[in-house]
BADREN-751642 format. One line per field, with one value per residue (C-alpha): x, y, z. Coordinates in steps of 0.1 Angstrom, whole numbers. Each point is the difference from the previous one (the first is absolute). Layout:
% residues N
u (X / ...) $
v (Y / ...) $
w (Z / ...) $
***
This chain:
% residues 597
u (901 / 26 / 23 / 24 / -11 / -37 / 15 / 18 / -39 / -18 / 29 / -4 / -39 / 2 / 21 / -20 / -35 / 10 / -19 / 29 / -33 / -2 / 21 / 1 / 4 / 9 / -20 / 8 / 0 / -27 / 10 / -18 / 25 / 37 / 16 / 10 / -20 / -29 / -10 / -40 / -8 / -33 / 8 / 24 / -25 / -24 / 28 / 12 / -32 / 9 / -10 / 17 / -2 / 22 / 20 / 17 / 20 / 19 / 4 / 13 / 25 / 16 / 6 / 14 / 28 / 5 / 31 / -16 / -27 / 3 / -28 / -32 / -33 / -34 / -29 / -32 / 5 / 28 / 37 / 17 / 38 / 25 / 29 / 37 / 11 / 21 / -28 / -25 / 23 / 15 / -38 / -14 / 22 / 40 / -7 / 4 / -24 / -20 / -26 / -6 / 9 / -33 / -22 / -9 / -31 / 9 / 2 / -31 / -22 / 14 / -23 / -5 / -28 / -14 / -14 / -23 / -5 / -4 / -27 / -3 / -30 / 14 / -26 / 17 / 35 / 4 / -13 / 7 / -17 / 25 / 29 / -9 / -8 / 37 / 19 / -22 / 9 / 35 / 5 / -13 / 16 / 36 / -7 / -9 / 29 / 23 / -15 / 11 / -31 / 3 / -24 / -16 / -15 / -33 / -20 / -31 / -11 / -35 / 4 / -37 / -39 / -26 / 25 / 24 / -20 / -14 / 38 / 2 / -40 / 12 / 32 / -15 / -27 / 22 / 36 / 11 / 21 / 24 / 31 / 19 / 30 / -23 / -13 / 28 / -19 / 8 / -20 / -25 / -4 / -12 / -24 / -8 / -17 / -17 / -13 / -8 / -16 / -25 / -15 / -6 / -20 / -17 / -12 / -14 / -16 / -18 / -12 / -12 / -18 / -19 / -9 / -18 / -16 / -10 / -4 / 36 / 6 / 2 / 22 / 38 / 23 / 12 / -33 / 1 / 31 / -14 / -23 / 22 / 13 / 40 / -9 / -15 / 29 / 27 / -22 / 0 / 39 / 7 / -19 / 21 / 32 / -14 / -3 / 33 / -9 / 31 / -9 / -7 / 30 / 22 / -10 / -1 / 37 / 8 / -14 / 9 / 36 / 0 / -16 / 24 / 33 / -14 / 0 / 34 / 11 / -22 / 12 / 36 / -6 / -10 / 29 / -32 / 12 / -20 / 6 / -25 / -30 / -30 / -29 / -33 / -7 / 20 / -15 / -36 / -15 / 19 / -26 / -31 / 21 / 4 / -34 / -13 / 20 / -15 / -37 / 10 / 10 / -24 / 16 / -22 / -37 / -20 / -28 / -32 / 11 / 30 / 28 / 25 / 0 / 15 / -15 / 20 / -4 / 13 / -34 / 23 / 13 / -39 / -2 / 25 / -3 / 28 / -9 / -34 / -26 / 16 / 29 / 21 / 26 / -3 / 31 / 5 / -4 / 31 / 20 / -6 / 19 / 24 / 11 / 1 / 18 / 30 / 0 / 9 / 31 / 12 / -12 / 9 / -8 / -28 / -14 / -9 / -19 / 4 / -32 / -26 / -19 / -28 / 1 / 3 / -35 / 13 / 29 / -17 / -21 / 32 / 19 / -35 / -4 / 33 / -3 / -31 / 16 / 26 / 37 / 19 / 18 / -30 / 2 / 31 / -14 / 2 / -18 / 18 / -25 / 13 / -20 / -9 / 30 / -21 / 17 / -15 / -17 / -19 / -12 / 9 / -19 / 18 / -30 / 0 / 34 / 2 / 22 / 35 / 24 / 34 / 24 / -17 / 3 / 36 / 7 / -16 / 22 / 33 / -8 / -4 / 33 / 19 / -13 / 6 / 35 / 9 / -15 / 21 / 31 / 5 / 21 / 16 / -19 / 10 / 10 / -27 / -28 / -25 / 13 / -4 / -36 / -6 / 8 / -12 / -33 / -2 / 11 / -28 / -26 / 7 / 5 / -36 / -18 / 19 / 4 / -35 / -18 / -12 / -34 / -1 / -16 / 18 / 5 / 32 / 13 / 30 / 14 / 0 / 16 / 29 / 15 / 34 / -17 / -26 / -10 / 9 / 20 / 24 / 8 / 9 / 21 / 17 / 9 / 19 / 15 / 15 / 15 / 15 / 13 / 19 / 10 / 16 / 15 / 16 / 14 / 18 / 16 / 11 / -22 / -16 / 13 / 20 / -24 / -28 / 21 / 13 / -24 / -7 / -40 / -4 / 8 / -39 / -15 / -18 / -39 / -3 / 25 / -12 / -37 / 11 / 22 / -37 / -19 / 27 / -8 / -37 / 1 / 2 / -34 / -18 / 8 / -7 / -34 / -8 / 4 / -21 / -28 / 2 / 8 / 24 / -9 / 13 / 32 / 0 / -6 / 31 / 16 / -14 / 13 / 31 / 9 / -15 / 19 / 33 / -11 / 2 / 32 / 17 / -15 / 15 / 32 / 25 / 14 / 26 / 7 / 1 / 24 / 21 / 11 / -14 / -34 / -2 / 4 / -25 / -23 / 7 / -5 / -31 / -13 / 13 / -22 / -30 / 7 / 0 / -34 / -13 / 6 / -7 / -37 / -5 / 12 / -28 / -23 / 13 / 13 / 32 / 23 / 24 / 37 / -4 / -32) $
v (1119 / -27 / 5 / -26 / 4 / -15 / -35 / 2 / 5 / -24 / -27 / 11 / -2 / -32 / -16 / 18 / -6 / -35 / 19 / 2 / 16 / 35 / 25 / 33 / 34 / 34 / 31 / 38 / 15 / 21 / 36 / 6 / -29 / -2 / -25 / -11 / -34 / -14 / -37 / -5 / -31 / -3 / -26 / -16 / -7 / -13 / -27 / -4 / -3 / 30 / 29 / 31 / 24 / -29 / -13 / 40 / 1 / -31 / 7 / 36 / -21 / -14 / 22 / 27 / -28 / -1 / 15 / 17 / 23 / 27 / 0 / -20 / 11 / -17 / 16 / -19 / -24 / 21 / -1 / 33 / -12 / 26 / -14 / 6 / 19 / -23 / -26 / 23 / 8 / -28 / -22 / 29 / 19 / -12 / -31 / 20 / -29 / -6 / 15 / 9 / -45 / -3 / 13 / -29 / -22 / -37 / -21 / -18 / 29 / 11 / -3 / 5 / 30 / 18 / 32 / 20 / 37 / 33 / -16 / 35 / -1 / 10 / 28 / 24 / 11 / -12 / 21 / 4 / -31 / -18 / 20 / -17 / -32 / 0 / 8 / -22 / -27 / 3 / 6 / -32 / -21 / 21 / -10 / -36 / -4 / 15 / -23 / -28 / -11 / -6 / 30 / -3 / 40 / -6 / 25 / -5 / 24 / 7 / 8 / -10 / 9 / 28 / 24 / -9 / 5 / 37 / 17 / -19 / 14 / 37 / -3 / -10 / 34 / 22 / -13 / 17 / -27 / 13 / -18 / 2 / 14 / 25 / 10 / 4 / -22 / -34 / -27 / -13 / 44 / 0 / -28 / 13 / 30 / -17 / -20 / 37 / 11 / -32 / 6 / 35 / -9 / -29 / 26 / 20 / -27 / -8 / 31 / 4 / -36 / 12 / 30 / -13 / -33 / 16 / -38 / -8 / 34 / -22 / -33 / -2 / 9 / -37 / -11 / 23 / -10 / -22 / 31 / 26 / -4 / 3 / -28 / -27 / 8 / -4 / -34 / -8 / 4 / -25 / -29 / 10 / -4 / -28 / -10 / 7 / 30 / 12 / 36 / 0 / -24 / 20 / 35 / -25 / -9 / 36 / 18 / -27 / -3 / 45 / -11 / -29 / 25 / 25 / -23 / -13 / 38 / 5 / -37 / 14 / 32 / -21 / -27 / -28 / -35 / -29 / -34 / -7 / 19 / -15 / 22 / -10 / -3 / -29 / -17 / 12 / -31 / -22 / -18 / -10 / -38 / 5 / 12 / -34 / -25 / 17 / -7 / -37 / -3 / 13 / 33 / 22 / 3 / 7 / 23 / 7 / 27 / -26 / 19 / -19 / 7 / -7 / 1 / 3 / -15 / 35 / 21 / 29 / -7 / -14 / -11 / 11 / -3 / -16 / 1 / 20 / -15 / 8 / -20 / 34 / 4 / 23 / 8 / -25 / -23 / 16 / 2 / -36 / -9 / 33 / -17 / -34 / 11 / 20 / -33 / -17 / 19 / 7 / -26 / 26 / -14 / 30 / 29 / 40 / 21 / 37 / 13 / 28 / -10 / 4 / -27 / -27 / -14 / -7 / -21 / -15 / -16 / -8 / -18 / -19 / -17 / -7 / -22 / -16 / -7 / -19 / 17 / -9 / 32 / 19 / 10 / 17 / 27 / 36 / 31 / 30 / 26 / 35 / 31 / 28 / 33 / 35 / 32 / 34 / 10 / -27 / -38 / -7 / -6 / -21 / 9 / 36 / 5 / 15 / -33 / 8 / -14 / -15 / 12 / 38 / -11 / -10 / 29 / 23 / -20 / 6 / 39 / -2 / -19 / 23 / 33 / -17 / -13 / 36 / 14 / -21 / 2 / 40 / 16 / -33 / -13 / -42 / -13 / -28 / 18 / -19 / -31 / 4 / 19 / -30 / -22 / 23 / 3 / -41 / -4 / 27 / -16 / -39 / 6 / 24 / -34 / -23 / 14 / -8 / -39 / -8 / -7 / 39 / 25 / 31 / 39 / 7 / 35 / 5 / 27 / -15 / -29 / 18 / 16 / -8 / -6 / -18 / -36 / 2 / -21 / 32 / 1 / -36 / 4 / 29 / -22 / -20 / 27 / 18 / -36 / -3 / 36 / -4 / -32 / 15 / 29 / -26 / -19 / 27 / 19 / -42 / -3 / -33 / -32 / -21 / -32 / -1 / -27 / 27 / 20 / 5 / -2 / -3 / 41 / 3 / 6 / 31 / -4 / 12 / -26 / -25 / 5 / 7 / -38 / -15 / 16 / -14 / -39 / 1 / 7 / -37 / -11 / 37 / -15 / -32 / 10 / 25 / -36 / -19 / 27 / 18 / 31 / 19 / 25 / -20 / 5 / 39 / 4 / -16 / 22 / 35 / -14 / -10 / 35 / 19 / -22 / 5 / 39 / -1 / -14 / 24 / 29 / -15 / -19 / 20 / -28 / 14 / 27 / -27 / 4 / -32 / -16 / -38 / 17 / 21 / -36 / -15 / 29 / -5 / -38 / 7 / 20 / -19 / -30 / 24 / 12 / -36 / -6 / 32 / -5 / -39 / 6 / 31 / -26 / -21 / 23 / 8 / 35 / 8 / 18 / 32 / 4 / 39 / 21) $
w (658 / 12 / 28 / 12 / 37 / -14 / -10 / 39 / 13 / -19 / 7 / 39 / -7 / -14 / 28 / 28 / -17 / -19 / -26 / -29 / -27 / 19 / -19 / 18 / -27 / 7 / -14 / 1 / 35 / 2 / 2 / 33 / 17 / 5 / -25 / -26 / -10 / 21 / 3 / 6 / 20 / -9 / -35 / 24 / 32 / -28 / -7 / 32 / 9 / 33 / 14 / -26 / 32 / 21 / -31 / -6 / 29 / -9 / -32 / 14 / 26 / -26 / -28 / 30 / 0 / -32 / -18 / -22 / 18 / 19 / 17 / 0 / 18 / 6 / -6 / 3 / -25 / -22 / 4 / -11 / -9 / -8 / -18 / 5 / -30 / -12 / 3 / -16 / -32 / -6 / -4 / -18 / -28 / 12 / -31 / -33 / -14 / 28 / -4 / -37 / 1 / 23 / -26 / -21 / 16 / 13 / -30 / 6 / 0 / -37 / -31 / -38 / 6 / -34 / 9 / -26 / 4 / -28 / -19 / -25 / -25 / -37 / -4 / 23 / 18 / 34 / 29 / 39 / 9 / -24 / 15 / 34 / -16 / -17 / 32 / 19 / -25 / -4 / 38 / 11 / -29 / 12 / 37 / -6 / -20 / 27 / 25 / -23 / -20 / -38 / -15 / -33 / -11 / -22 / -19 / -16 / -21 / -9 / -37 / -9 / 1 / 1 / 13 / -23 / -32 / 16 / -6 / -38 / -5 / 13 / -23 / -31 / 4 / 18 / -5 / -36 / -2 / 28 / 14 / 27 / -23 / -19 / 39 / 16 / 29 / 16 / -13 / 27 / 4 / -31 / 0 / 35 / -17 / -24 / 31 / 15 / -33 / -3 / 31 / -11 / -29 / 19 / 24 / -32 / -10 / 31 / 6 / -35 / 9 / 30 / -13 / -30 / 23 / 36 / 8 / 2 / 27 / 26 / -19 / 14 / -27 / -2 / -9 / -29 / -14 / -26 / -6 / -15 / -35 / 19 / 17 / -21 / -23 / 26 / 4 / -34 / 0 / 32 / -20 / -33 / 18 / 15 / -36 / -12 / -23 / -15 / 4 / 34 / 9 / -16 / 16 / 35 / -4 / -13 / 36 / 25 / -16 / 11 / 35 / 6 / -14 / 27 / 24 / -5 / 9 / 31 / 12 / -5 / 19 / 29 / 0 / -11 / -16 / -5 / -8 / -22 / -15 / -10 / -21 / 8 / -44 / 7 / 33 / -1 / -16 / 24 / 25 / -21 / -1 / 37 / 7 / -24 / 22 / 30 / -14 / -5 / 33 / 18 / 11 / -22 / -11 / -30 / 8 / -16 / -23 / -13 / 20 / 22 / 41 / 30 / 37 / 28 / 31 / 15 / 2 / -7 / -37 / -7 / -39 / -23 / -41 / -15 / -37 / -12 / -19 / -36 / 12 / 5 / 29 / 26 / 22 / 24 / -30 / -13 / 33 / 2 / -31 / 3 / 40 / -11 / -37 / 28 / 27 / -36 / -13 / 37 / 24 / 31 / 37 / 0 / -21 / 13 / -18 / 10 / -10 / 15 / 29 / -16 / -19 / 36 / -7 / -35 / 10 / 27 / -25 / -23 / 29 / 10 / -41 / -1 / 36 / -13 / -34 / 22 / -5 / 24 / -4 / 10 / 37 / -12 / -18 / 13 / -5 / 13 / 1 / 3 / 4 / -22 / -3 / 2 / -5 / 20 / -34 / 2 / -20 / -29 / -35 / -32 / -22 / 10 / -6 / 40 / 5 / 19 / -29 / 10 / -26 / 13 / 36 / -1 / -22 / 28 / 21 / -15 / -3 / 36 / 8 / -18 / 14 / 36 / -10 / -14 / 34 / 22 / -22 / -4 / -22 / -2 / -28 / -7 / -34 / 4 / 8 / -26 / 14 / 36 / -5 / -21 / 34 / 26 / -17 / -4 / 38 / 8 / -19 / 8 / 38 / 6 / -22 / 18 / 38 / 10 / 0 / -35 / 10 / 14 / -25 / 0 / -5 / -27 / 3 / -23 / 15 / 39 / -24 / -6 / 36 / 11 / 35 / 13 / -12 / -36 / -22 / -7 / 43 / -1 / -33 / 19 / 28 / -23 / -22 / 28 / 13 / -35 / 2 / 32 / -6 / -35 / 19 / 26 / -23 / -20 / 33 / 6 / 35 / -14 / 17 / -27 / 18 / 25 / 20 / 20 / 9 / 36 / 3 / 36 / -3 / -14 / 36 / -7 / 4 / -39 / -14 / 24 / -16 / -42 / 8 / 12 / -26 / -26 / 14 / -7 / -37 / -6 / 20 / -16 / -38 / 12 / 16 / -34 / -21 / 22 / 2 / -35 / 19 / -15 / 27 / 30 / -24 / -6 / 41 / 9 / -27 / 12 / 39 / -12 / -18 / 28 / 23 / -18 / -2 / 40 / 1 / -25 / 18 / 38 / -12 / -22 / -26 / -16 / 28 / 27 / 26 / -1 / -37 / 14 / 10 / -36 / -19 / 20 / -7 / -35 / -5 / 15 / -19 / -29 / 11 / 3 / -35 / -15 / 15 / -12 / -34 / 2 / 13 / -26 / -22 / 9 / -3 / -38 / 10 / -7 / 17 / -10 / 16 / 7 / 2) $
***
């Protein structure tokens, strides 16, 4: 927040104090004080190098001279400042650019940042966890672009392995030569099932194994794999598309060209763009050169056993195999070449992958080879862990088919925007109603992923999702829909001013405009602060205040029934600035807005 009575008290600071660094700043007024702003002396005492409790009151003497406060009151080492309206609206919301202006971050702190998130796997649709994954994704790329940083939006897609080959095994027994045109089913649905159907048979299989070798009761059904006849053949076909087998490539590029189709329509649902998608069939050899150079520098090992390792000073990563004895890559070895393959074609200041917390340890090792390896670039690496999405029903299985799918999820969604929409509309039924379902349901689904800290693993009810009230993405779309409305309605009965020049702000005195015209000058520092902290949460707070904010004022100050013309366009042009901010930080979090609800 910047008020023009702060640059009067750090220049009187820095004459007083011959201390021209200290730079006082004003926060909210907590509720339980009279105010507007307050000053803490306790950052400027540090610099000042004085007593906070003995530095307030002549901060307080000086801003009660001041033209533009009202009042100014030490308390401890606070000063409460109320502002004269006219003060007060003209630093906060009287600037028609001012504030949406003060968005961007200071040019030095702007940087080419590539940001990875979705990561799908081609044997399956894309479930809850994606859904949060997505939002997460796109959010943070939105807001770091609004702040001012040049976002490139990566995808890798893991279109290869064990996993892979267990949907083309399932389809080749059980598939009857389906499509998804002869189905009627999207693409990665129907390999999905296949997916489903393999682990059925698997199961069969290793049942039928244990009950003809009592020996194996007690084996985990991963050590059995190799066991069952489904599995060495699902083995068997991994090392012949390793081999280029025809057959096998060509029912490879068949399924994952489905998947990828199904994904393009999920990715659409949810407003998700990329820059650039790699597939892992393409990347997942990369690294054995790197891991080589490594060895002849010293960075790596060869054990015993002939595979290649790395021990860390760090107790905590220990040793970590980089290549296996046969010379095979195991995943690091593959994000190795995959992150340095991306630092290539976009040379961005840093990278972020969003990625499941429980994968920390895994990147924690990345980040740590690619320091010893010596890339400069490598202290710029991110992992943005998020935590895991549960519904009330419970976890969620892939393999079981019990997995929460997205398309079904934001199907369920829609259904439920549209029965709440009908609710609230009556007999008066609107033209759009697909449409705005279609955005209510995206607003209700984004804001419940995004309104709490990534790292924070949460509950997702669909239906508390969906209500008009509360903290929802639907109350805060609301907000701005009935701004729009009004504003539409004032324009047509011609109460709009023709320019804000005119308008008369120092009318706002009322505690509720006085509090929405505060609210409205944080929104720069709240996007600001969700850039810095990959916190799209910090973002979706300020939004829920400011609509509830706004919500106050509409119920206490009639706009378009005010008593005086010059007080009814003040009214308005406020609003109007809380209605571009509204839709500018939805914005930012990819949701979009509707005009009437």
């Amino acid at each position: 927040m910047h008020f023009r009575f702060l640059d009067d008290l750090n220049a009187f600071l820095a004459a007083t104090y011959s201390a021209p660094e200290a730079k006082a700043a004003a926060d909210l007024c907590p509720p339980e004080f009279v105010g507007d702003v307050t000053v803490s002396c306790f950052p400027l005492a540090k610099i000042l190098r004085r007593n906070p409790m003995q530095l307030a009151p002549a901060v307080s003497d000086f801003l009660a001279k001041h033209p533009d406060v009202q009042q100014a009151e030490a308390i401890k080492a606070f000063v409460n400042i109320t502002l004269t309206p006219a003060a007060l609206m003209r630093d906060t919301v009287a600037d028609p650019q001012g504030i949406l202006s003060a968005v961007a971050l200071p040019p030095e702190e702007r940087r080419r940042i590539l940001i990875e998130f979705s990561a799908p796997n081609t044997n399956k649709p894309q479930h809850l966890g994606h859904v949060r994954n997505n939002a997460i994704g796109m959010a943070t790329a939105a807001i770091l672009e609004r702040a001012g940083h040049d976002v490139i939006r990566v995808n890798l897609v893991n279109d290869r392995g064990v996993h892979i080959c267990k949907s083309m095994i399932a389809y080749q027994r059980f598939g009857n030569n389906a499509t998804p045109q002869s189905t009627g089913k999207k693409g990665d649905h129907l390999v999905g099932d296949f997916y489903v159907r393999f682990d059925q048979e698997y199961r069969r299989q290793l049942a039928e194994l244990r009950q003809n070798n009592q020996d194996l009761a007690d084996k985990d059904d991963d050590d059995l794999f190799l066991e069952t006849e489904i599995g060495r053949a699902t083995q068997d076909m991994l090392k012949a598309w390793e081999d280029n087998d025809p057959e096998v490539r060509r029912l490879w590029t068949t399924m994952n060209t489905w998947v990828l189709d199904g994904f393009d329509e999920t990715y659409s649902r949810m407003g998700v763009t990329f820059t650039k998608t790699y597939l892992e069939s393409q990347t997942y050899t990369l690294g054995k050169d790197i891991i080589q150079d490594g060895l002849e520098r010293g960075v790596f090992t060869r054990r015993e056993d002939n595979a290649i390792v790395i021990q860390f000073d760090d107790p905590s990563l220990g040793t970590k195999v980089v290549l296996r004895s046969d010379g095979t890559s195991v995943y690091v070895t593959q994000d190795i070449g995959t992150t340095l393959l991306k630092q290539n074609d976009f040379n961005p200041d840093q990278q972020i992958w969003v990625v499941g917390d429980e994968q920390i340890r895994h990147f924690k090792v990345l980040f740590a080879i690619l320091k010893a390896l010596g890339y400069a670039w490598a202290d710029q690496l991110t992992h943005m862990a998020y935590g895991m999405v549960n519904l009330p029903t419970g976890k969620m299985k892939s393999r079981e088919g019990t997995v929460v799918d997205a398309d079904d999820l934001i199907a369920e969604m829609a259904d439920l925007a549209r029965a709440a929409t009908l609710e609230k509309a009556g007999d008066d039924v609107p033209e759009n109603l697909d449409e705005r379902a279609a955005v209510i349901s995206m607003a209700a689904l984004k804001f419940m992923l995004l309104k709490v800290n990534p790292k924070t693993t949460i509950m997702f009810d669909p239906q508390a999702s969906i209500k008009f009230e509360g903290d929802t993405g639907p109350y805060v779309l609301y907000a701005y829909a009935r701004i729009a409305s009004m504003l539409r309605k004032a324009e047509e009965n011609a109460m709009l001013p023709k320019t804000e020049a005119g308008i008369d702000w120092s009318l706002l005195a009322d505690p509720a405009e006085r509090a929405l015209a505060l609210r409205c000058s944080l929104y720069p520092e709240s996007l600001q602060k969700a850039a810095r902290e990959l916190d799209s949460s910090t973002l979706a707070s300020y939004l829920l205040d400011l609509a509830k904010d706004f919500s106050t004022f509409y119920r206490n100050c009639p706009v378009l029934a005010a008593s005086e013309p010059a007080l009814r366009e003040a009214r308005l042009a406020l609003s109007a600035r809380v209605r571009e901010i509204l839709k500018d930080g939805l914005n930012a979090l990819t949701i979009n807005t509707l005009e009437s609800m």
